[in-house]
VMD Tcl script that builds the backbone (N, CA, C; Angstrom):
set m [mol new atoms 321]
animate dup $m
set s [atomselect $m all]
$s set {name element resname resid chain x y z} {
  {N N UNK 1 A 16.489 -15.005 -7.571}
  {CA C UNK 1 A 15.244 -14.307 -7.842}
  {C C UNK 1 A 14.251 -15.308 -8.434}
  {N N UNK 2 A 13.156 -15.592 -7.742}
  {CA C UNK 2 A 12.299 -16.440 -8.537}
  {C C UNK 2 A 11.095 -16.008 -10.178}
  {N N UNK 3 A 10.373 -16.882 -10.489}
  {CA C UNK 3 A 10.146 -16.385 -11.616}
  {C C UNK 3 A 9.142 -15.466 -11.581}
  {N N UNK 4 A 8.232 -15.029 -10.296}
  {CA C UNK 4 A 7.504 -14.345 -9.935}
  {C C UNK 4 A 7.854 -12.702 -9.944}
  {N N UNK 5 A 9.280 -12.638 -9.209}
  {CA C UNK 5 A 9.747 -11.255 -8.969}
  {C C UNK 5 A 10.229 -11.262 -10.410}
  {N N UNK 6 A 10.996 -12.026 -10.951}
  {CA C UNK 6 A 11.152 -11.565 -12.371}
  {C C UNK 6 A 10.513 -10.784 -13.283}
  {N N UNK 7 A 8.550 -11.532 -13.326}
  {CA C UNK 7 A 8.071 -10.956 -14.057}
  {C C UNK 7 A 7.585 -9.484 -13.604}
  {N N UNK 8 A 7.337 -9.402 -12.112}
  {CA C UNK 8 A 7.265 -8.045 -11.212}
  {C C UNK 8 A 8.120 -7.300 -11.981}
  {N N UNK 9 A 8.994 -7.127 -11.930}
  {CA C UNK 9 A 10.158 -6.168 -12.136}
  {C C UNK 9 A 10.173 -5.387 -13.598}
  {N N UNK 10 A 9.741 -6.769 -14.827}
  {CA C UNK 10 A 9.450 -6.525 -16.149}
  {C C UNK 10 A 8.504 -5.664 -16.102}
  {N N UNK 11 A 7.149 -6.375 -15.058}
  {CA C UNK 11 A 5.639 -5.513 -15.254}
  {C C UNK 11 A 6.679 -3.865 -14.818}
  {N N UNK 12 A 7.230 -4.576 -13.800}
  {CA C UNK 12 A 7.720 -2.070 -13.021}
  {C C UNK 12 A 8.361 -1.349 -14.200}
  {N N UNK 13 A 9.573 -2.018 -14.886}
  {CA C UNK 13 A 10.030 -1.341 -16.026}
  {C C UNK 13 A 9.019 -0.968 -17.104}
  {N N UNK 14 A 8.449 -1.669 -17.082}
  {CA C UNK 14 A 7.125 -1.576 -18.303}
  {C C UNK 14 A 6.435 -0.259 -17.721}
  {N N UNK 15 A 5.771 -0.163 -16.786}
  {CA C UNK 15 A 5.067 1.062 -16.008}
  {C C UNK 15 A 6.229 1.553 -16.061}
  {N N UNK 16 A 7.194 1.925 -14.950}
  {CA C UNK 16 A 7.838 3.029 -15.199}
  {C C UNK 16 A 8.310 3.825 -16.299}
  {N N UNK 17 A 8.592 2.955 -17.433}
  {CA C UNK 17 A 8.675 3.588 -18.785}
  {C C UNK 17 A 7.399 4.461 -19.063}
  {N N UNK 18 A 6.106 4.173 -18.622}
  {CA C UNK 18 A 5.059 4.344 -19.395}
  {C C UNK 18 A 4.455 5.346 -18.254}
  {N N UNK 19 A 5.214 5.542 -17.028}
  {CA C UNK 19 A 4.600 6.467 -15.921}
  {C C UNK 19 A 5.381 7.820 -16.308}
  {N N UNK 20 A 6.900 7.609 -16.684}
  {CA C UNK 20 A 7.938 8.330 -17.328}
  {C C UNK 20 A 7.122 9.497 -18.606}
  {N N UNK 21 A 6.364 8.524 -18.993}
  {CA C UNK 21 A 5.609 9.565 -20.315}
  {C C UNK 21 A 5.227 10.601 -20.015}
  {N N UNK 22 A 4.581 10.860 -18.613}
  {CA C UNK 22 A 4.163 12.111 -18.692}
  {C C UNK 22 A 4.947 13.591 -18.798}
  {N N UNK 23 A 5.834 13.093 -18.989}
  {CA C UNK 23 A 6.945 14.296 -19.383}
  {C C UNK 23 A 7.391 14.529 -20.751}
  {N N UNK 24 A 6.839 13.354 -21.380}
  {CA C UNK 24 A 6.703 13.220 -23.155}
  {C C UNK 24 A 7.600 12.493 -23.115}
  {N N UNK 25 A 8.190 12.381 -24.353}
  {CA C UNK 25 A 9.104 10.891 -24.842}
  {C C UNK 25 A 10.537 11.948 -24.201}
  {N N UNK 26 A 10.571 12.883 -25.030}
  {CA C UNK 26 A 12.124 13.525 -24.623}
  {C C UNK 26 A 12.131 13.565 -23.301}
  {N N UNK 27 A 11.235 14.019 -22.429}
  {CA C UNK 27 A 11.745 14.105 -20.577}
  {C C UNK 27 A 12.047 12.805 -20.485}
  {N N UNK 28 A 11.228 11.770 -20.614}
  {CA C UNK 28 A 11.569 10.293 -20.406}
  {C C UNK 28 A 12.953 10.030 -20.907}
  {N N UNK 29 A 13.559 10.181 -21.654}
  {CA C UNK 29 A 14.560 9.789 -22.469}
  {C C UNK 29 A 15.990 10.768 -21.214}
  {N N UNK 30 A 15.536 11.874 -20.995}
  {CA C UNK 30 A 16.213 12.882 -20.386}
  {C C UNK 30 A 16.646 12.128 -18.759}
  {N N UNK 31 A 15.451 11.466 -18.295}
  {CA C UNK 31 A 15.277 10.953 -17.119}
  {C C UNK 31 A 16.572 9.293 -17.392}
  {N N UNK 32 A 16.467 8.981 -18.631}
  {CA C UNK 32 A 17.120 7.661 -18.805}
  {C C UNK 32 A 18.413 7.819 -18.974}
  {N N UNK 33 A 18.357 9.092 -19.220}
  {CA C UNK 33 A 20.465 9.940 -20.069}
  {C C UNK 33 A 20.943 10.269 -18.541}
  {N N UNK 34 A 19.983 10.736 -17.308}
  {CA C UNK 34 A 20.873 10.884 -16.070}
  {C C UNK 34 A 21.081 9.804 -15.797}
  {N N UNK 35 A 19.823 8.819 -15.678}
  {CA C UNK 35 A 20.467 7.863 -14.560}
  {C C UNK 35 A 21.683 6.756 -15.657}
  {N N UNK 36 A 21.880 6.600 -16.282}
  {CA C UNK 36 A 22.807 6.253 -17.558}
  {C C UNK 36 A 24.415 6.553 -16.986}
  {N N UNK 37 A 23.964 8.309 -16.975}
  {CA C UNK 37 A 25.903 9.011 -16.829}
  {C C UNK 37 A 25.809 9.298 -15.703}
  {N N UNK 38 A 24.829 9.483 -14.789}
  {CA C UNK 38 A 25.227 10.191 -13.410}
  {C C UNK 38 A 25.204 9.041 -11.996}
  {N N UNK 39 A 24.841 7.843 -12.916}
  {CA C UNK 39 A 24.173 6.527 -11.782}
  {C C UNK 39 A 24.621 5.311 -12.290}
  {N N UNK 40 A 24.886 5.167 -13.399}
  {CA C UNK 40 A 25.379 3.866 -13.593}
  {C C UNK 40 A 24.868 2.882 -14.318}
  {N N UNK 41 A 23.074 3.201 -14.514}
  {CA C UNK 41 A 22.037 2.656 -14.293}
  {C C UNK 41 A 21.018 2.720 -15.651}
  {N N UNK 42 A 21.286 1.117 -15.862}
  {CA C UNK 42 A 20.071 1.574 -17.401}
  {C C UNK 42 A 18.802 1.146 -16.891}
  {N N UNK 43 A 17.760 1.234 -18.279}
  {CA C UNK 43 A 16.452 1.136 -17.945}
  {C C UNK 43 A 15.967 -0.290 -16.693}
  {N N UNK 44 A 16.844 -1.071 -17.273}
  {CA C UNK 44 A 16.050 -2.624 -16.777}
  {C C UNK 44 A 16.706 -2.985 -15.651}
  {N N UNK 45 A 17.584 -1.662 -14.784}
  {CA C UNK 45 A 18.825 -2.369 -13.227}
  {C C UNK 45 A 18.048 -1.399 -12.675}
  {N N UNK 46 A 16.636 -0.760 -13.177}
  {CA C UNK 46 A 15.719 0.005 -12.272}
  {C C UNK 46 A 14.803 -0.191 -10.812}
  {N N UNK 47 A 14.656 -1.930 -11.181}
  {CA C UNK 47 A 13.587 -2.495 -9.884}
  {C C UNK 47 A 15.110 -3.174 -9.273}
  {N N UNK 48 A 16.082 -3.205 -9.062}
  {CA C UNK 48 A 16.895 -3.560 -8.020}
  {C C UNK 48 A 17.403 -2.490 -7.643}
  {N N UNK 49 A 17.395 -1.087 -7.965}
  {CA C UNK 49 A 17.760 0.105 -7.535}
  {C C UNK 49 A 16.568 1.167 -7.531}
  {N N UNK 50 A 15.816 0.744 -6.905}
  {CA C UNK 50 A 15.106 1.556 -6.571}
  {C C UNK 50 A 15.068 3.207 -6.258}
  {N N UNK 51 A 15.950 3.185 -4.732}
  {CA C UNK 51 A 16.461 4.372 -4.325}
  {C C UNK 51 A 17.143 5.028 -5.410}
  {N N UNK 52 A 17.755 4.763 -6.282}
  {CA C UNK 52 A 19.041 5.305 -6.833}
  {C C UNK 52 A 17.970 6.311 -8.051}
  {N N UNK 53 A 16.673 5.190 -8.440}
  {CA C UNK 53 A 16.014 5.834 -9.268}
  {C C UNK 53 A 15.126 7.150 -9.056}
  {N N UNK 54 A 14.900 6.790 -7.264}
  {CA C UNK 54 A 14.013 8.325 -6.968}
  {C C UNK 54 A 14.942 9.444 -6.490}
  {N N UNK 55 A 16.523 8.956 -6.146}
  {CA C UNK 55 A 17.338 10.431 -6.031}
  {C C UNK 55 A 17.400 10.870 -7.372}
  {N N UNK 56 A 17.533 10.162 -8.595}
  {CA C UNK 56 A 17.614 10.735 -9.731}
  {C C UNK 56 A 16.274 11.457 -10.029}
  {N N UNK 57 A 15.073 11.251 -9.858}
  {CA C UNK 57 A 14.283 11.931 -10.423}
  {C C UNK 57 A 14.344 13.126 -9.357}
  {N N UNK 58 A 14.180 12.893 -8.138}
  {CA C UNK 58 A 14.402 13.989 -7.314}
  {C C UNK 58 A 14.981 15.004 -7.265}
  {N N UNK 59 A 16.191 14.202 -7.684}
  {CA C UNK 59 A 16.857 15.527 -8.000}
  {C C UNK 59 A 16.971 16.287 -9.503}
  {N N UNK 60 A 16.406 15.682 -10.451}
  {CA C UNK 60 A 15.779 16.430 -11.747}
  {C C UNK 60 A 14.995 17.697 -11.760}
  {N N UNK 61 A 13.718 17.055 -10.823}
  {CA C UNK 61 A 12.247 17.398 -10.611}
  {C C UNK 61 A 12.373 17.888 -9.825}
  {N N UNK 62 A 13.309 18.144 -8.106}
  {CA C UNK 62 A 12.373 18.228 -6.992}
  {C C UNK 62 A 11.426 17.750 -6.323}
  {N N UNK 63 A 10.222 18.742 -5.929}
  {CA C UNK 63 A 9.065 18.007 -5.383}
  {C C UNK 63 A 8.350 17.134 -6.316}
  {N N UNK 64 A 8.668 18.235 -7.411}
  {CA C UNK 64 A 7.479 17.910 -9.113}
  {C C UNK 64 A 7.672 16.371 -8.556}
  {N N UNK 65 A 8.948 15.676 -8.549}
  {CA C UNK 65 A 9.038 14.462 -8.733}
  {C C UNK 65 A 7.667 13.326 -7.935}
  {N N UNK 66 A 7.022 14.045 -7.104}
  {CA C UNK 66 A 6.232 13.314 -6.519}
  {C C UNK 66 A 4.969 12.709 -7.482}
  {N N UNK 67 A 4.678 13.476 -8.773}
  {CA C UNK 67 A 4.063 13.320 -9.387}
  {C C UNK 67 A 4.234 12.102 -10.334}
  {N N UNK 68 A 5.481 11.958 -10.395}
  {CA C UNK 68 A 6.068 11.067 -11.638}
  {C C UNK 68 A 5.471 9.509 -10.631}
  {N N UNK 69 A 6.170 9.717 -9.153}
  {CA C UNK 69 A 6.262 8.459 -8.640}
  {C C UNK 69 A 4.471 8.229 -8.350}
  {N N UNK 70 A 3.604 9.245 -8.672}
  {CA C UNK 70 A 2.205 8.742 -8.005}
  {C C UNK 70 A 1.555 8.453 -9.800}
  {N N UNK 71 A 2.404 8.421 -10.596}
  {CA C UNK 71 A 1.918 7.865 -11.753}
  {C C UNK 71 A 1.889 6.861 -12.348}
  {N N UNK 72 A 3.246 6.504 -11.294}
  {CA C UNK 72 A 3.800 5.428 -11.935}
  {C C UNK 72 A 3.650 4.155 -11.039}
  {N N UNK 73 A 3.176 4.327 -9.640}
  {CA C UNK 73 A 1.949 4.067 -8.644}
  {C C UNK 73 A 0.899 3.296 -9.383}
  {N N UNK 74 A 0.139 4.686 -9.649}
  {CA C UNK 74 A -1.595 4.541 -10.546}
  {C C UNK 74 A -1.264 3.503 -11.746}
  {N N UNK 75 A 0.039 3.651 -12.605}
  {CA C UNK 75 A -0.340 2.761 -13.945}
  {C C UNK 75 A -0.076 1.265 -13.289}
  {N N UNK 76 A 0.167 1.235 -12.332}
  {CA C UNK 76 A 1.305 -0.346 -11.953}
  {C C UNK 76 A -0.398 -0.989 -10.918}
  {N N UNK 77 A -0.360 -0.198 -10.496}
  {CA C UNK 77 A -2.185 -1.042 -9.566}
  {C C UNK 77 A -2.949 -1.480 -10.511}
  {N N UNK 78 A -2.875 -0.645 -11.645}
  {CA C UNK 78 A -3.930 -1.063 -13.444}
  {C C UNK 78 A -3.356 -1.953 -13.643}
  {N N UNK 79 A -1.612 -2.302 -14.149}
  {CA C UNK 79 A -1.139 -3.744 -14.601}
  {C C UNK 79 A -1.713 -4.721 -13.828}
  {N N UNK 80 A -1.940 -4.405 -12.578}
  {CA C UNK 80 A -1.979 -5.957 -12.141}
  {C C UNK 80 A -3.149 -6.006 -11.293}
  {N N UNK 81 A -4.247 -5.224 -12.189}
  {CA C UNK 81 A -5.721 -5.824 -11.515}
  {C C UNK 81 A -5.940 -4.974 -10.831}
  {N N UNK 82 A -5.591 -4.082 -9.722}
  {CA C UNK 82 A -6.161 -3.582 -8.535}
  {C C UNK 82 A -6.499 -1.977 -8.902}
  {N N UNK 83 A -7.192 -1.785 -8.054}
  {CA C UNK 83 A -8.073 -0.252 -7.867}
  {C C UNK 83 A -7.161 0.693 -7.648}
  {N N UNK 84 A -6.794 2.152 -7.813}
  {CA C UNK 84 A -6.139 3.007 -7.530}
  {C C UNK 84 A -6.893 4.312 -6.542}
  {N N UNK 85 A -7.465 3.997 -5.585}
  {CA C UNK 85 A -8.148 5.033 -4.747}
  {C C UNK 85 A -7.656 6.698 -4.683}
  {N N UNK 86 A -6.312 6.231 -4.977}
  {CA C UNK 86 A -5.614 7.742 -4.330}
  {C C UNK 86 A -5.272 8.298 -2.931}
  {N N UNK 87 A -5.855 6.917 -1.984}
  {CA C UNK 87 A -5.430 7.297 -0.775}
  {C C UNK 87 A -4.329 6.385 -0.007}
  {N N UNK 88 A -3.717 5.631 -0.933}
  {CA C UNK 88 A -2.952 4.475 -0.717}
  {C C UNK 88 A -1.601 5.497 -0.141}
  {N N UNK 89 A -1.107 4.612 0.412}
  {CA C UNK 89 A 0.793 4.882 0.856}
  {C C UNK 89 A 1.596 5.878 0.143}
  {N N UNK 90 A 1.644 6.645 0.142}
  {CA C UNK 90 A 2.697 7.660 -0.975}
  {C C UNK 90 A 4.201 7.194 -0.630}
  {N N UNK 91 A 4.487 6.463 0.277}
  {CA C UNK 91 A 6.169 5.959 0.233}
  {C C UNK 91 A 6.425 5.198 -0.979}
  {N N UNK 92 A 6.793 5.506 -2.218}
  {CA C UNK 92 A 7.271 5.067 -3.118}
  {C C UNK 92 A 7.412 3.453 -2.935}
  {N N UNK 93 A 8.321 3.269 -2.530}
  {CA C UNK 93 A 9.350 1.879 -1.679}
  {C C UNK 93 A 8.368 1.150 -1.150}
  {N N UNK 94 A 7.500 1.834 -0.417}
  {CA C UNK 94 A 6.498 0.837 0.461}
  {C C UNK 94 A 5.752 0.270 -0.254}
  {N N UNK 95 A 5.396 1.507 -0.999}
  {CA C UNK 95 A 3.599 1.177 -1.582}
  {C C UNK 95 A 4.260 -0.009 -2.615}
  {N N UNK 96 A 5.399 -0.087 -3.592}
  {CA C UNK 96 A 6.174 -0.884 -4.513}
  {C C UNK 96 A 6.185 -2.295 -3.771}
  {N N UNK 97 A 6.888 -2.005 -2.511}
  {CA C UNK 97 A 7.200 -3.563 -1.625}
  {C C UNK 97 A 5.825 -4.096 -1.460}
  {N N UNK 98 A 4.386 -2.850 -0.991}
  {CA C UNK 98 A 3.406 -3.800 -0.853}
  {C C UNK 98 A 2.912 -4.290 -2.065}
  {N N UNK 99 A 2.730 -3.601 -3.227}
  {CA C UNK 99 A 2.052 -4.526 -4.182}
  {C C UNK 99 A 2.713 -5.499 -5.092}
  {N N UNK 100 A 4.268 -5.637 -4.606}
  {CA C UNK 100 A 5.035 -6.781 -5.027}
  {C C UNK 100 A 4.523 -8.069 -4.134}
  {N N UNK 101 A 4.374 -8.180 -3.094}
  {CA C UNK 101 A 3.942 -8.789 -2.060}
  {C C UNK 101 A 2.442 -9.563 -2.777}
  {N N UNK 102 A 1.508 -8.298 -2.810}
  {CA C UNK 102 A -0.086 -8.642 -3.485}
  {C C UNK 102 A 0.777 -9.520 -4.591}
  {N N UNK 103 A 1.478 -8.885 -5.446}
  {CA C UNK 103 A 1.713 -10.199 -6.645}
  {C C UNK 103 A 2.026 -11.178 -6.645}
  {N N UNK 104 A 2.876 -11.587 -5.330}
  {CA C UNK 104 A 3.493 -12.588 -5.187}
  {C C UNK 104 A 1.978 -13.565 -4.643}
  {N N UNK 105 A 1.114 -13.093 -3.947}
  {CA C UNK 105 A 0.231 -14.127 -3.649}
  {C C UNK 105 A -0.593 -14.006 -4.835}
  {N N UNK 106 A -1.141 -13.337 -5.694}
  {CA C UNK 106 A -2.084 -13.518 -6.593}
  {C C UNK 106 A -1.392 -14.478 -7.616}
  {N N UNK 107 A -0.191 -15.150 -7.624}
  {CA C UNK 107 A -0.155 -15.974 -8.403}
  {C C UNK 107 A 0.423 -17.218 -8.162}
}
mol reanalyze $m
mol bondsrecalc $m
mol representation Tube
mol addrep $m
């Protein structure tokens, strides 16, 4: 992993913690106790398991969950400079792979 995706991954945990809020500290915490006992998976093995992190919210939330992932979207385009239109990619995975990509050339 070079030192680029490294810091990517820090910036996603950082947002996702902070996209996580909107459920308050306890949902966040609630969201960290499944994927913990039901996944394997602590906060920071989140950006190499991606998938594992949206069946867990998915299956918490349901649809709701779409909300968490378009938050956590919006705060991560703010970390790293760019505009959040609202009409960008809703594939979780994609829209993540593309603006890992943007990071990798902006630096």
């Amino acid at each position: 992993m070079t030192e680029t995706d490294e810091l990517f991954n820090n910036i996603l945990i950082e947002v996702i913690d902070e996209g996580l809020l909107i459920l308050s500290e306890s949902g966040r915490e609630v969201v960290y106790f499944h994927l913990h006992k039901f996944y394997g998976l602590k906060k920071e093995d989140i950006p190499k398991n991606l998938v594992t992190f949206l069946n867990c919210i998915r299956k918490i939330f349901g649809s709701g969950a779409f909300i968490i992932e378009k938050s956590i979207i919006r705060t991560l385009y703010k970390k790293i400079g760019l505009e959040f239109s609202g009409k960008e990619e809703y594939d979780f995975i994609k829209c993540l792979d593309a603006l890992k990509e943007h990071f990798r050339k902006g630096l």
